[in-house]
C-alpha positions as CSV (number, residue, x, y, z in Angstrom):
1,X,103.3,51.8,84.0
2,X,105.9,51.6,87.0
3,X,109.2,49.9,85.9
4,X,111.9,49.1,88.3
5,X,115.2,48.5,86.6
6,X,117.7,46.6,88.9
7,X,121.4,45.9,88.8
8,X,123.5,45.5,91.3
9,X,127.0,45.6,91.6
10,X,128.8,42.7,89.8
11,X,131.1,41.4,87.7
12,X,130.3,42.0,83.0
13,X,130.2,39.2,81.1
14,X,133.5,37.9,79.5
15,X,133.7,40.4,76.5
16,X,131.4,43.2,78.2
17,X,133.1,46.7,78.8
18,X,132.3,49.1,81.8
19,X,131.8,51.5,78.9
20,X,129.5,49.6,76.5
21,X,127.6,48.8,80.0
22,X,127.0,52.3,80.7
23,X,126.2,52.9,76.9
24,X,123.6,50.4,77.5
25,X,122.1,51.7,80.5
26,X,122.1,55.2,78.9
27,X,120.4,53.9,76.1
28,X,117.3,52.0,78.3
29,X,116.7,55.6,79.9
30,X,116.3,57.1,76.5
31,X,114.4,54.6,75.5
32,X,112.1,55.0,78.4
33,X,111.9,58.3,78.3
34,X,110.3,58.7,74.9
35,X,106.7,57.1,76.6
36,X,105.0,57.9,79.5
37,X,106.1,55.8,82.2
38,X,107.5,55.8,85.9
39,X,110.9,54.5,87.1
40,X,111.8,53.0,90.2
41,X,115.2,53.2,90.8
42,X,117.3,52.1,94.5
43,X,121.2,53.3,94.1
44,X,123.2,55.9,93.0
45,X,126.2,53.8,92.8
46,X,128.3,54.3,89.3
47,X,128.5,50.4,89.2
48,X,125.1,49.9,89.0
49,X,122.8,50.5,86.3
50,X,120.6,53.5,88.1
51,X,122.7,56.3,87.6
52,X,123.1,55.8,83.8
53,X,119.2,55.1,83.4
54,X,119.0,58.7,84.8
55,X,121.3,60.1,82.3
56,X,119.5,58.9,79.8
57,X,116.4,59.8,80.9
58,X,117.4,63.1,80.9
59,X,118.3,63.0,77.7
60,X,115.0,62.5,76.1
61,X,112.7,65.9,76.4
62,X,109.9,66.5,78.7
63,X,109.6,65.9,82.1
64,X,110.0,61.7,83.4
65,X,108.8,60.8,86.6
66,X,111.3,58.2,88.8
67,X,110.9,57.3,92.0
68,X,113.7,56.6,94.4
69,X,113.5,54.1,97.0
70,X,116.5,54.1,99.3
71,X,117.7,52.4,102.9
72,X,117.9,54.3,105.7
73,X,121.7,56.0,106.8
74,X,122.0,52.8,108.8
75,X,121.8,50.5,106.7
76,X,124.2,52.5,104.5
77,X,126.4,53.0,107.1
78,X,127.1,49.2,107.1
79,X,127.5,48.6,103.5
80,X,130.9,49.1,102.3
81,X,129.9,49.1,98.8
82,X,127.6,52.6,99.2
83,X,129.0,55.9,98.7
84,X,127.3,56.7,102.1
85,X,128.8,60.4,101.4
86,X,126.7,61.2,98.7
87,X,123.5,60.1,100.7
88,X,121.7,62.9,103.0
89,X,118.7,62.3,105.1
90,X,116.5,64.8,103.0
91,X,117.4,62.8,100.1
92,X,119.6,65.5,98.2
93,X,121.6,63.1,95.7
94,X,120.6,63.1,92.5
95,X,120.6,67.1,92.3
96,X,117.8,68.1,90.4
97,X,120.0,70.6,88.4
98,X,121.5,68.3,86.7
99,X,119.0,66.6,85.3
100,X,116.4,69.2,84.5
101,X,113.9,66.9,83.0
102,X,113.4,64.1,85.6
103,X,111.2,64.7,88.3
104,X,112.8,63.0,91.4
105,X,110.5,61.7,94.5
106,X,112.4,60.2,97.5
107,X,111.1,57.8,99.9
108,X,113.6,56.2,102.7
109,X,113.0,52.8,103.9
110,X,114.4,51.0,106.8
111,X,115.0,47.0,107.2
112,X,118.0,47.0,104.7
113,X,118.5,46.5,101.2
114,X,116.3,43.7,100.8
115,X,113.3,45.5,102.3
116,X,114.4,48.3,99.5
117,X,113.9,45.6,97.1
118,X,110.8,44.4,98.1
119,X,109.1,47.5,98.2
120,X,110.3,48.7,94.7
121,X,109.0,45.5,93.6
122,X,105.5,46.0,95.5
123,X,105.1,49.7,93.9
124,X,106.4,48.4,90.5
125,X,104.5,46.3,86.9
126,X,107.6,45.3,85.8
127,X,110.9,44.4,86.7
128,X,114.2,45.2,84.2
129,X,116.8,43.6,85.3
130,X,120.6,44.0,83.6
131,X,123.3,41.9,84.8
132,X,124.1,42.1,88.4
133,X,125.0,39.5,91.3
134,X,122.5,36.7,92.5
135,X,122.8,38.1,95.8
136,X,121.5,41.6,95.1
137,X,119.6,41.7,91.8
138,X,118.9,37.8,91.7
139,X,117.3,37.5,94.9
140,X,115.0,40.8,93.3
141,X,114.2,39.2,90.4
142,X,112.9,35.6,92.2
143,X,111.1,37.7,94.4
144,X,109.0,39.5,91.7
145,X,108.7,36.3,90.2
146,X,107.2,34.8,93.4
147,X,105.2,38.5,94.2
148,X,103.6,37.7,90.4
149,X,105.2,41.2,89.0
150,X,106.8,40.6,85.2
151,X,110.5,40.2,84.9
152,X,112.3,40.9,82.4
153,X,116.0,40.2,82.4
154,X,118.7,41.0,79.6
155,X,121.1,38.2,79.0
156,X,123.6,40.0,77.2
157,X,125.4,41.3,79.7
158,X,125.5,38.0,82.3
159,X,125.3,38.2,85.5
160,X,122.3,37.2,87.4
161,X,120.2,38.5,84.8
162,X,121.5,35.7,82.5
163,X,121.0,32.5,85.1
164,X,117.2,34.2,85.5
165,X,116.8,34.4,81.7
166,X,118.0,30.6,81.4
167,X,115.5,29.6,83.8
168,X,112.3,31.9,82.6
169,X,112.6,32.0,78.7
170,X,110.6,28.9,78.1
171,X,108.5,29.1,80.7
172,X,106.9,32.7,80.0
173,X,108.1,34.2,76.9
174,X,107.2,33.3,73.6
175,X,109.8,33.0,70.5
176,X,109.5,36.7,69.2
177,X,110.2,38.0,73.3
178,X,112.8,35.1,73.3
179,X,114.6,36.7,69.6
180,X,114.3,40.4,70.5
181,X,115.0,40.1,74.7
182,X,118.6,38.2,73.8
183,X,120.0,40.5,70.9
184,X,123.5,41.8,71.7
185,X,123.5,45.5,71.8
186,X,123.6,48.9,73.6
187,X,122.3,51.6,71.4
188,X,119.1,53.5,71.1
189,X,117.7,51.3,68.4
190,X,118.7,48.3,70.5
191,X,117.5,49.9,73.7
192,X,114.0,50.6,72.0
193,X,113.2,47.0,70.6
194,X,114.2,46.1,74.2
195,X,111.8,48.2,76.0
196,X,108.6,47.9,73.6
197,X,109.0,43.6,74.3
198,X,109.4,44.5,77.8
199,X,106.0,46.4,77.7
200,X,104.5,44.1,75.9
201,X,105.3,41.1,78.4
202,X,104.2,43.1,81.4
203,X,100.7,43.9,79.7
204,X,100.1,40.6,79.5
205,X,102.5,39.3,82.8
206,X,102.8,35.7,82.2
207,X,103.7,35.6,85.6
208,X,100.4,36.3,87.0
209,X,98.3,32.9,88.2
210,X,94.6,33.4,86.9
211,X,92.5,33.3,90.6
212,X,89.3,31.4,89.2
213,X,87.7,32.3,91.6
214,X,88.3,35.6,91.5
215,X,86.9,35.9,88.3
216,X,84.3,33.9,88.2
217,X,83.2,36.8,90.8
218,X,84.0,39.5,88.5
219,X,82.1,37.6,85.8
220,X,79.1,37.1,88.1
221,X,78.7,40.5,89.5
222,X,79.8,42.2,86.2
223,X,76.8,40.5,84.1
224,X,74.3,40.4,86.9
225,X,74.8,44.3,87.4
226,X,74.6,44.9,83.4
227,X,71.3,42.6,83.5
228,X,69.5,44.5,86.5
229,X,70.8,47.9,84.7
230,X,69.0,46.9,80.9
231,X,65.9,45.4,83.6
232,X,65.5,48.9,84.7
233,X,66.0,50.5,81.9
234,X,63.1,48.8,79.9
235,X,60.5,49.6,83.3
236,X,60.1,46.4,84.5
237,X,60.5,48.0,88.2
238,X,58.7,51.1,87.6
239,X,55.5,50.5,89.5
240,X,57.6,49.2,92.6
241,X,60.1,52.0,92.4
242,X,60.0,55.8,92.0
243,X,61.9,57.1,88.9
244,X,64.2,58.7,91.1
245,X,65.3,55.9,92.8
246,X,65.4,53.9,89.3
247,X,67.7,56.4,87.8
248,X,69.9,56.4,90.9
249,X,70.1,52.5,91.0
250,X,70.8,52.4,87.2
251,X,74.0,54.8,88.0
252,X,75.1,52.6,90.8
253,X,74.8,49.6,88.7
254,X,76.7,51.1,85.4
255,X,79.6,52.5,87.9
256,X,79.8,48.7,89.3
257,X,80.2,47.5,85.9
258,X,82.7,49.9,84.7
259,X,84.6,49.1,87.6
260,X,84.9,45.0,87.0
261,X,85.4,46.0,83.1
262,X,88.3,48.0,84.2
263,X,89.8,45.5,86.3
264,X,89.6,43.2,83.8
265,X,91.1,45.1,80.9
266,X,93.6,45.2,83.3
267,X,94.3,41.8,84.0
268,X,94.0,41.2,80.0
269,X,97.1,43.9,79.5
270,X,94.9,46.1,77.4
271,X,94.6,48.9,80.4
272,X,97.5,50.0,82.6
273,X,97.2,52.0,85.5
274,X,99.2,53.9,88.0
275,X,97.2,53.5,91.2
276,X,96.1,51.0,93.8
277,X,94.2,47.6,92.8
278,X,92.6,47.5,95.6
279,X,88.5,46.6,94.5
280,X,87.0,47.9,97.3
281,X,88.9,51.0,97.3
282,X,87.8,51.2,93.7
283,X,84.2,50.5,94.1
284,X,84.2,52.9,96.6
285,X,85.3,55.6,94.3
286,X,83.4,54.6,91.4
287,X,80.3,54.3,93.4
288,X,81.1,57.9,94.9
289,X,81.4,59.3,91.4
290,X,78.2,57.6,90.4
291,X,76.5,59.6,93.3
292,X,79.0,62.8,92.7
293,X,77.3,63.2,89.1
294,X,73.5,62.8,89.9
295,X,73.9,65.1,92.5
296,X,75.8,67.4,89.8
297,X,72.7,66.7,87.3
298,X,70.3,67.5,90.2
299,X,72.5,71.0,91.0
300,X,72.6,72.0,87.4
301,X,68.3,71.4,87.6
302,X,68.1,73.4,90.5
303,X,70.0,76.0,88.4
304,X,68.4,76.3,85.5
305,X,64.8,75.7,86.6
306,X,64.5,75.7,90.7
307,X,63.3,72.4,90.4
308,X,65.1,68.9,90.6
309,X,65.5,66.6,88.0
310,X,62.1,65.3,86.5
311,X,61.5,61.7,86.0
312,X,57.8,60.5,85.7
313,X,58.0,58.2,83.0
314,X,59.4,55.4,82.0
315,X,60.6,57.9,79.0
316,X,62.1,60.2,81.7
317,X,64.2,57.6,83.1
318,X,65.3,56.2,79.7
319,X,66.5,59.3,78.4
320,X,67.8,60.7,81.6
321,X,69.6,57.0,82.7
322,X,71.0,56.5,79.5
323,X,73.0,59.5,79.4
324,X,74.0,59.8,83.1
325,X,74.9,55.7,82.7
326,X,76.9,56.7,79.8
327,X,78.9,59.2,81.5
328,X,79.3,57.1,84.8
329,X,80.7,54.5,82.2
330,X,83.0,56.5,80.6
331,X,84.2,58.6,84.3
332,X,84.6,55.0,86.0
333,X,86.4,53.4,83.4
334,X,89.0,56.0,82.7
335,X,88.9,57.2,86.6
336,X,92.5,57.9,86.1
337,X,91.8,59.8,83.5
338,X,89.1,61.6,84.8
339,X,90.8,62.3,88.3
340,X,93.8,64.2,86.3
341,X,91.5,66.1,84.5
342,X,89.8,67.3,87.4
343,X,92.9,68.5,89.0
344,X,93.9,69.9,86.0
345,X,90.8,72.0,86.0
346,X,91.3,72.4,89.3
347,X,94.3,73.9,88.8
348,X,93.5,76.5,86.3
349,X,90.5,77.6,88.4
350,X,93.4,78.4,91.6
351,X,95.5,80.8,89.1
């Protein structure tokens, strides 16, 4: 999941420390750091919250993944507030020898700060928000809530966090979210309770409108391609159609299906994922890998026997569909899964 935490620079709340801010911040990198997520981050400004989510971060052990959206030297240039000598072009802040277990990537973006905002937003699941002015982190957060991302602010420390929590608290999050999002604290054990409701409310994202008829299409084609699938399965096309063609149809059909399924785990919070939603983009590919492994089964055939794959019966096609439609299943509905462990193979073939 891709969380962007967001705090601009601002005044505490009446009884809130610099340090126990910082503690805080510390704390919600630490916390992220023990689960495999991706942070979006925009400053490097020791007011803001970025810097310390780093830190802690590099606190927990293995490697942690945060991406870093800044403004252009421009843009920079014209904000007072920006230590615009810690900035270079390349994007060298944030040294990576200090903080050997955080993997840093660095893209600039021009339009100003807003723009940054938006597109940390538009890459993001989630949005964290901690304290912060309504100009900076306030006009973030009613963004996301407008762009349909999950927000979740932390009250505790005011700031425009707190007048966004006043306003969304009833209308998204139920009473256990409302009892653990608004305990005082800024330890690990604090930090944690904080992060698991967080994840919990952007699997879900109560901010999301349902598009009815958006699913009422993915509810359509989903059951009409598992219908046509089960139709050719039990040979009611088999004197029109060769078995060939059959068992390439039924792989079409079973990749079409795993990729609505997917989507709509998705949309249901169950399944998470880290690239583009785009449905043609991933109809494409699960279409491609549905082709990608009958050509495989067909290769491995022409391997073993010189021959292509048999299928003259309707027990051919059964037995060969149902294990090819299984594996297209399970490819196109983990494709994430599946891609890394291709490059991982990949990989260990190149050594």
């Amino acid at each position: 999941m891709r969380i962007f935490i967001i705090r601009s620079s601002g005044d505490l709340k009446e009884g809130i420390s610099k340090e126990k801010f910082e503690q805080a911040c510390e704390a919600l990198g630490e916390a992220l750091g023990t689960s495999d997520h991706t942070i979006i981050l925009c400053s490097d400004r020791e007011t803001t919250a970025d810097p310390h989510i780093v830190r802690g971060l590099n606190k927990a052990s293995g490697a942690h993944k945060v991406i870093l959206i800044r403004p252009d030297r421009d843009t920079l240039q014209e904000d007072l507030e920006d230590p615009v000598g810690t900035y270079d072009p390349v994007g060298t802040y944030y040294k990576e020898q200090e903080y050997p277990n955080v993997i840093f990537e660095r893209r600039e973006c021009n339009g100003g700060w807003r723009v940054v905002h938006l597109q940390a937003i538009r890459q993001c699941d989630v949005v964290i928000a901690i304290g912060g002015r309504l100009r900076g982190t306030g006009t973030a957060v009613y963004s996301a809530e407008v762009l349909e991302r999950a927000v979740i602010p932390i009250p505790s420390f005011g700031g425009a966090a707190e007048t966004a929590w006043k306003d969304f608290k009833r209308r998204y999050y139920n009473d256990d979210e409302i009892h653990e999002l608004q305990l005082p604290g800024s330890g690990v054990d604090w930090a944690t309770r904080i992060v698991n409701t967080a994840l919990a409310i952007a699997r879900r994202n109560p901010f999301k409108s349902v598009k009815w008829t958006e699913a009422g299409l993915t509810a359509f084609f989903g059951i009409a391609s598992s219908v046509l699938w089960v139709l050719l399965f039990l040979g009611l096309f088999s004197q029109q159609l060769t078995g060939t063609l059959i068992l390439v149809v039924m792989l079409l059909l079973i990749s079409i299906f795993g990729t609505l399924l997917r989507r709509t785990l998705r949309a249901l919070g169950v399944m998470q994922s880290e690239w583009s939603t785009n449905l043609i983009l991933e109809a494409f590919a699960g279409l491609g890998l549905a082709v990608g492994i009958f050509m495989l089964s067909e290769l491995t055939s022409f391997f073993l026997s010189t021959q292509p794959v048999q299928v003259q019966g309707l027990g051919d096609i059964q037995r060969l569909g149902l294990v090819l439609s299984l594996l297209v299943f399970l490819t196109v509905l983990f494709l994430e899964k599946s891609w890394r462990r291709v490059l991982a193979a990949g990989a260990i073939l190149n050594r």
